[in-house]
C-alpha positions in Angstrom: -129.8 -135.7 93.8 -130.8 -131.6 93.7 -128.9 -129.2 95.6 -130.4 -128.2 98.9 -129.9 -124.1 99.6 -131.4 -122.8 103.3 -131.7 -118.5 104.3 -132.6 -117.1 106.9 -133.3 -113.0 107.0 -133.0 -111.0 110.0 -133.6 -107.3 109.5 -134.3 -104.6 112.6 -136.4 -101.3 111.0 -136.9 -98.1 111.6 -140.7 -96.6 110.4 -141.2 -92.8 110.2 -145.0 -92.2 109.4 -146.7 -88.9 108.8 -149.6 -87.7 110.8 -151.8 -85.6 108.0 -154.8 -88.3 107.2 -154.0 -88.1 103.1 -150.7 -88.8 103.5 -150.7 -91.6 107.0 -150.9 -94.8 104.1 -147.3 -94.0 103.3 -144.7 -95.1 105.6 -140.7 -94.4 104.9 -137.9 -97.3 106.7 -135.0 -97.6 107.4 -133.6 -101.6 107.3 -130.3 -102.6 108.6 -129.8 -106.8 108.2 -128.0 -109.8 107.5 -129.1 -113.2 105.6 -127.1 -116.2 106.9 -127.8 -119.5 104.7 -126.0 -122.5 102.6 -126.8 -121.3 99.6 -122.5 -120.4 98.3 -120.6 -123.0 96.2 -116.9 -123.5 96.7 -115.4 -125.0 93.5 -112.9 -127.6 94.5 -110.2 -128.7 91.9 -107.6 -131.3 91.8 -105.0 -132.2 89.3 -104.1 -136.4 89.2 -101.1 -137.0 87.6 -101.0 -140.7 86.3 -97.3 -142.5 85.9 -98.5 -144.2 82.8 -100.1 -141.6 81.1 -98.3 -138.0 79.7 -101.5 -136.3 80.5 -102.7 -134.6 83.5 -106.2 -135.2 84.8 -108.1 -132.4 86.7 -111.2 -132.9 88.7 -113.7 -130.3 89.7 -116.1 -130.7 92.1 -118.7 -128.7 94.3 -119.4 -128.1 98.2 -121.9 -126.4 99.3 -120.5 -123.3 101.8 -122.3 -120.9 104.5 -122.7 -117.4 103.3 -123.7 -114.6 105.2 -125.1 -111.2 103.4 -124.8 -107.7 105.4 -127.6 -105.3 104.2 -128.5 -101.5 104.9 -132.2 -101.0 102.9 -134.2 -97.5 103.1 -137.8 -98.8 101.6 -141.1 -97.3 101.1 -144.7 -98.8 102.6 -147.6 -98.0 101.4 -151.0 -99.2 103.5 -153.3 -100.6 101.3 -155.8 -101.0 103.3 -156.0 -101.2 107.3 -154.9 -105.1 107.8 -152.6 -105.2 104.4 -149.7 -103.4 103.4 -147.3 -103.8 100.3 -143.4 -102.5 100.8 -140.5 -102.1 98.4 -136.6 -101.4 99.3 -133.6 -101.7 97.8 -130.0 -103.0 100.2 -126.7 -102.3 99.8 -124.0 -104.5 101.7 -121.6 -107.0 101.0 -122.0 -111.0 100.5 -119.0 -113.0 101.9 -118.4 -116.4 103.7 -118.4 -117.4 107.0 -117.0 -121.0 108.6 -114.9 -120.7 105.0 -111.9 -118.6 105.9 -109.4 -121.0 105.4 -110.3 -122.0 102.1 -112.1 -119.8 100.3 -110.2 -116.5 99.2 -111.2 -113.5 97.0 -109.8 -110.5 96.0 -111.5 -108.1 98.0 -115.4 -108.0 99.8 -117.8 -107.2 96.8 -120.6 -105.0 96.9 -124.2 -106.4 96.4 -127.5 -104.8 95.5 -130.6 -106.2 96.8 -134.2 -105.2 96.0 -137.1 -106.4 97.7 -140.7 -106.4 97.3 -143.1 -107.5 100.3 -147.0 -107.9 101.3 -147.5 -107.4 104.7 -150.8 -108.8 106.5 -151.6 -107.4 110.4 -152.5 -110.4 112.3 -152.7 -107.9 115.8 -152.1 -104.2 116.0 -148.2 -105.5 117.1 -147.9 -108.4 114.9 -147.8 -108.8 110.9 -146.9 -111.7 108.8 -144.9 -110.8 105.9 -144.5 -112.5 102.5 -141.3 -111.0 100.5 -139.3 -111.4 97.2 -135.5 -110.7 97.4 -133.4 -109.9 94.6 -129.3 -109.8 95.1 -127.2 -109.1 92.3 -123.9 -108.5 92.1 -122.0 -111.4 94.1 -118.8 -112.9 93.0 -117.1 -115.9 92.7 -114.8 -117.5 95.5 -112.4 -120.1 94.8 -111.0 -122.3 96.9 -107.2 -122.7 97.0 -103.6 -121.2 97.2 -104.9 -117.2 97.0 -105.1 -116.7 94.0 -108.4 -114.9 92.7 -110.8 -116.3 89.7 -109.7 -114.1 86.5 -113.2 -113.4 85.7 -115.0 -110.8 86.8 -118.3 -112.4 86.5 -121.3 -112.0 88.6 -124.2 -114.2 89.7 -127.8 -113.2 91.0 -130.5 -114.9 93.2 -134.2 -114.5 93.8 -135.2 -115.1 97.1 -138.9 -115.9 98.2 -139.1 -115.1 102.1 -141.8 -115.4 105.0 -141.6 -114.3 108.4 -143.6 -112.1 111.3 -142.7 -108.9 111.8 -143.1 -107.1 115.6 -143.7 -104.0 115.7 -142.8 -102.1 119.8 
């Protein structure tokens, strides 16, 4: 059976546009948002010590954990024409569980990095549909058990495709 991984994205922006005709295709933002999903992996591990054996049997296993992601973004959008518009940003934040606090422990909240391409399409003046690509790098493992930290300091990355509307007020 494959792994099932959900995200949702909820970001609230800011768009500063200039008025000179030449230069009214660009636009400048500024995001601040969160993903929430089940995308995290708690590793769960379990020693069995058997009376009839001198050896020691450990067993790893996997659960699937909510994780939430905290972004700030400042991104660029250029209008490529009057109905379509393509937008790149990069977030910082942090990436850290949620509904997981009494079992999942870490050294310290890690910093992420999250760039993000998009193609926006105007359905109304007020209303787009948006199509993006998210990149995070940078998140760390959590382990489950008695505090201690992982000794590693490795580092995992995801690529996330995204859809949505967009409202503009």
């Amino acid at each position: 059976a494959g792994r099932r991984y959900c995200s949702g994205l909820g970001m609230f922006a800011i768009e500063i546009r200039p008025r000179r005709s030449k230069a009214s295709r660009w636009a400048f933002e500024a995001r601040l948002g969160a993903t929430l999903g089940r995308y995290g992996t708690v590793v769960l591990q379990s020693d069995t010590v058997d009376p009839n054996s001198p050896s020691t049997t450990t067993t790893t296993g996997n659960r699937d954990a909510g994780w939430a992601r905290i972004l700030a973004e400042p991104g660029v959008v250029y209008s490529a024409h009057h109905r379509v518009a393509i937008g790149v940003g990069v977030g910082v934040g942090v990436g850290l569980p949620f509904r997981s606090g009494r079992d999942v422990v870490s050294q310290n909240v890690n910093a992420i990095v999250s760039p993000a391409i998009d193609l926006r399409f105007r359905v109304r003046r007020y209303l787009k549909v948006v199509l993006q690509l998210r990149g995070v790098l940078h998140e760390q493992a959590l382990v489950r058990g008695s505090g201690e930290t992982p000794g590693s300091k490795d580092w995992s990355g995801s690529l996330i495709p995204l859809f949505g509307l967009q409202a503009a007020f």
